[in-house]
C-alpha positions, 0 to 999 in steps of 0.5 A, spaced: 500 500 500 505 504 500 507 504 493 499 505 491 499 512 497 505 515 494 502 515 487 496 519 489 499 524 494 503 526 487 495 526 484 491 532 483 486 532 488 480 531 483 484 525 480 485 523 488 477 524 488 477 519 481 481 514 483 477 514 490 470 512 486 474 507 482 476 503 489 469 504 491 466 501 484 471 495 483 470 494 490 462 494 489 463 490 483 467 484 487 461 484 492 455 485 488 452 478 488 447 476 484 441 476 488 443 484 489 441 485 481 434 488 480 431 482 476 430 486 470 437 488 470 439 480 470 433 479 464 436 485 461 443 482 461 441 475 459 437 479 453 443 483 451 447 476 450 442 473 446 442 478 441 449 479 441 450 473 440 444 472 434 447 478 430 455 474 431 450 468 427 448 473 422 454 475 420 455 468 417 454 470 409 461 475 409 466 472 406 472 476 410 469 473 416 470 467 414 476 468 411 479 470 419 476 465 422 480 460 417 487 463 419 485 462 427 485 454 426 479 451 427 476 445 432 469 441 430 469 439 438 468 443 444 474 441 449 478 444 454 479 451 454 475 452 447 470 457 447 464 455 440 465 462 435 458 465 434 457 461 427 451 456 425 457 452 423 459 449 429 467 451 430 471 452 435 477 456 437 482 458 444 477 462 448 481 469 447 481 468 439 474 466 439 471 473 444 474 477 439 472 474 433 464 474 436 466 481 438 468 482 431 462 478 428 456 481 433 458 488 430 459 486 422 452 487 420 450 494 426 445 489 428 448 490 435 444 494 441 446 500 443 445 506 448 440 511 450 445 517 454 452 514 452 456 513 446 459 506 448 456 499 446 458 496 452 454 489 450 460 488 445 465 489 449 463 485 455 458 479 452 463 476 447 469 475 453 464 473 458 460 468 455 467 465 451 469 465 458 464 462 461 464 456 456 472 455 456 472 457 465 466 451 466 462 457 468 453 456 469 448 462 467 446 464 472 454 466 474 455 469 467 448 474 468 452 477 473 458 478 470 455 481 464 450 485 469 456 488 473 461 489 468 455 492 462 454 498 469 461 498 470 463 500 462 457 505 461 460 509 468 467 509 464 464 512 457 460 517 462 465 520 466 470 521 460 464 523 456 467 526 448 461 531 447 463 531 440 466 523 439 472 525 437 474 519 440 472 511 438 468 508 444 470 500 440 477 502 441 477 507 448 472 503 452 473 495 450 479 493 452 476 496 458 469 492 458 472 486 456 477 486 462 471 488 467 467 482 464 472 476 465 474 480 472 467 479 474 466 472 472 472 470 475 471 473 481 477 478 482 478 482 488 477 491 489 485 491 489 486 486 482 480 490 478 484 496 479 490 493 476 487 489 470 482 496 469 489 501 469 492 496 464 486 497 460 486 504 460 493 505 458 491 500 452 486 505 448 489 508 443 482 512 441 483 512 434 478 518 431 471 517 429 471 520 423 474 514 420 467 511 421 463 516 416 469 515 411 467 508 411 473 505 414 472 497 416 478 498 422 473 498 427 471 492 426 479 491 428 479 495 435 473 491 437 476 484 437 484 487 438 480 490 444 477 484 447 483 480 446 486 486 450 482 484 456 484 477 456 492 480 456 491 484 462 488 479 466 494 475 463 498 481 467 494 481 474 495 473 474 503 474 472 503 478 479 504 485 476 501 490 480 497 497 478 503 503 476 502 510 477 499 514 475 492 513 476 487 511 471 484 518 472 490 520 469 491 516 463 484 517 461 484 524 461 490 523 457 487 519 452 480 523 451 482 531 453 477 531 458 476 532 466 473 525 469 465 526 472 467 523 479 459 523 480 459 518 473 463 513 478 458 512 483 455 505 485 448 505 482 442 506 485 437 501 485 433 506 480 439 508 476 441 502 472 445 503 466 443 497 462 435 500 463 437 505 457 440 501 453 436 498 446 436 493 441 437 495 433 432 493 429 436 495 422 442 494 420 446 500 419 448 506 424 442 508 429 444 515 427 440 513 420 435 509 421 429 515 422 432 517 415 431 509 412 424 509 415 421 515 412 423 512 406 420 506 407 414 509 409 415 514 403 416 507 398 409 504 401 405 510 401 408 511 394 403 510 387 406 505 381 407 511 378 411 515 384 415 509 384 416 509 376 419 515 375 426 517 378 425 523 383 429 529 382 431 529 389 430 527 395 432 532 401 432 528 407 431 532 413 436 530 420 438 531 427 445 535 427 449 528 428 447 525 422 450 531 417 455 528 417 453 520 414 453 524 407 457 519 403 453 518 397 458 513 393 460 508 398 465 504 396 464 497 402 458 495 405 461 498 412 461 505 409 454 503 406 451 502 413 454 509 414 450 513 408 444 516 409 444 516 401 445 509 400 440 507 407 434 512 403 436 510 395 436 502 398 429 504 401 426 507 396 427 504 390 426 496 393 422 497 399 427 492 403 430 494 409 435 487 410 442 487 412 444 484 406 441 490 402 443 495 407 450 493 407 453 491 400 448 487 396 446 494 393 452 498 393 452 497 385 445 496 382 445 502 377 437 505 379 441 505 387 447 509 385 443 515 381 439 516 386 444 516 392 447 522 388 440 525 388 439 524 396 441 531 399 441 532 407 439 538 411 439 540 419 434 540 423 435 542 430 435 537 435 429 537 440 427 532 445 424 527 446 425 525 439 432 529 437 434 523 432 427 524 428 428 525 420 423 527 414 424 525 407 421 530 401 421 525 395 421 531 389 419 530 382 419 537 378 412 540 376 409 535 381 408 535 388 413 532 393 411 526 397 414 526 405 414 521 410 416 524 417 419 518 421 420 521 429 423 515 432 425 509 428 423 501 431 429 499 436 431 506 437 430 509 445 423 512 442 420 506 439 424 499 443 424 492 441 418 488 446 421 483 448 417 478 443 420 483 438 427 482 440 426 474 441 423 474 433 429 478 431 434 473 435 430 467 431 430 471 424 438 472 424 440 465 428 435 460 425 437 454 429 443 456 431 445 456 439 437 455 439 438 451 446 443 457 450 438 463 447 432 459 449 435 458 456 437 466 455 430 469 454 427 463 459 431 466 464 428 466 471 432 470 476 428 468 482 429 460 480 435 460 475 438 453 473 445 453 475 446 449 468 453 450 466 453 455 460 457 448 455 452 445 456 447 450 452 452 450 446 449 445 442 444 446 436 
């Protein structure tokens, strides 16, 4: 203790302050047991995992996923060590390469939930390692509930208190390393003190590569999302080394990386009332949430179109869009990544075919003629952000010497004003898995906190 007391006698009283809550954090984290979890954060944790885990599943009929995990060198059987890749092929890879890789699968499609106040998807990070653990560590349920509950909390109060107002940073590459981390710290049992070590380590790991690289449609988050999880495991890998916390604090390092002062309050143990994982929601589109009123206006403007609106090529079409969205204006994407972040291509795909599926979201479209003409004629404007709904769009299909048809979308489906109903949710599970796990996502949704099986989670990973 001497060595850690030295360290923060050379902090700033604010970063003392900040180091203070993270003790008491990591200390409530290794306490917290799970009969402590409100139970609707235990079904939100177990919801989270069963979406994550379908939309690994879907990501199956990309070829560069397959490609990857090819070079991992694959087992066909479940054994020691092993956790199962999310694929409807039953594969398995060493548990470290196989988090990172569903990591990176769950994301492919931008079929993964989100967050209502924090630009953080900490189901990704948390839900690949936690569960490949859990399955290689002979983990049960009801213990990877709680270690998905706890450490979902503990990374949105991370992203909260070194919150970026204009994201100039990227959440996959800032806070993974930091969630994956807390998920296998939890489900292991680590104590206040070994948190803190392994989550300093994890901080000092993120690079927080710019988020403008999303918008020019780079695929590299994809990279920071799996290089992360596999981080969280080299970290645990330096606590059981016997390497100890160095100065300076994490307060310090993370203030570093982000340029911004941390929020001590945003630290603090939650209140019965003041979850996380309550804010958190499931996409039901397969692009950038910041797209998805856009896309469903012009869905909406497509079915409410005459045949003879939908034979004639409008002149334009002006899309009006919160202030965040100005900048998904991208109207040649070159990958089904940059597609996914083109408001061009999500209302060119909506207008001229009406489908709104992940394959035509993503690439399938991106040279069809009729697609590419109208995403050049697909012109953004800003509308002022307004509560509640501050990520409304309106879509004015124009043609010249006729009257335009407009279609207003205030909050698309799976968004914070429009979530998914747990049948909803379990439908979009069963679409994108079909059979695949069917037993670990039945067991999920099934999932009775009050009563909770302790099966062991290997046990769930067949069909």
């Amino acid at each position: 203790m001497g060595t850690r007391n030295r360290a923060m006698r050379a902090m700033s009283p604010a970063d003392v302050r900040i180091d203070t809550a993270l003790r008491r954090l990591c200390d409530w984290l290794a306490r917290t047991q799970r009969a402590d979890i409100p139970h609707d954060i235990q079904l939100a944790a177990a919801h989270i995992m069963a979406d994550d885990l379908a939309c690994g599943v879907c990501a199956d009929a990309h070829r560069p996923l397959a490609a990857l995990t090819s070079r991992y060198g694959t087992s066909r059987a479940p054994g020691d060590g092993l956790a199962r890749v999310w694929s409807a092929e039953p594969v398995w890879l060493p548990c470290r390469d196989a988090a990172g890789l569903n990591a990176i699968r769950a994301n492919w499609n931008q079929l993964d939930g989100g967050h209502t106040a924090v630009m953080c998807h900490a189901g990704l990070y948390t839900v690949g390692p936690a569960l490949a653990a859990a399955e290689a560590w002979g983990a049960d349920l009801p213990t990877l509930v709680r270690a998905v509950a706890l450490s979902y909390e503990a990374t949105c109060r991370l992203a909260r208190a070194w919150c970026q107002a204009d994201a100039p940073s990227h959440p996959h590459a800032l806070w993974g390393a930091c969630g994956a981390f807390l998920a296998l710290a939890t489900l292991g049992g680590l104590e206040r003190d070994a948190m803190l070590d392994g989550l300093l380590a994890a901080a000092s790991l993120s690079p927080g590569p710019s988020f403008s690289l999303t918008a020019s449609g780079s695929p590299l988050p994809y990279l920071w999302v799996g290089a992360s999880v596999r981080q969280g495991f080299l970290c645990l890998d330096w606590h059981a080394s016997g390497l100890t916390r160095p100065a300076p604090g994490i307060a310090t390092v993370m203030t570093g990386l982000t340029g911004v002062q941390g929020d001590v309050n945003a630290l603090a143990v939650p209140t019965p009332d003041g979850w996380s994982m309550r804010q958190a929601y499931h996409k039901h589109y397969a692009c950038a949430q910041q797209g998805t009123a856009a896309l469903e206006a012009a869905l909406l403007a497509h079915r409410g179109a005459t045949s003879t609106q939908r034979a004639a090529l409008p002149d334009r079409i002006v899309v009006t869009v919160h202030p965040f969205a100005l900048t998904m204006d991208n109207p040649e994407p070159e990958s089904e990544f940059a597609a996914r972040f083109s408001i061009p291509h999500l209302v060119a795909v909506a207008w001229c075919t009406g489908r709104d599926d992940a394959l035509a979201l993503g690439g399938a479209l991106l040279h069809e003629p009729t697609v590419a003409l109208i995403r050049k004629r697909v012109q953004l404007v800003p509308a002022p952000a307004a509560g509640p709904q501050d990520r409304a769009a309106r879509v004015s299909v124009q043609w010249r010497g006729k009257p335009p048809l407009e279609h207003e979308c205030t909050a698309a489906r799976g968004t914070p004003g429009r979530p998914l109903a747990a049948h909803e949710l379990r439908e979009k599970c069963d679409r994108l898995a079909e059979r695949a796990f069917a037993r670990l996502r039945h067991a999920l949704f099934a999932f009775a906190p009050a009563n909770a099986s302790p099966t062991p989670v290997r046990d769930l990973m067949d069909g």
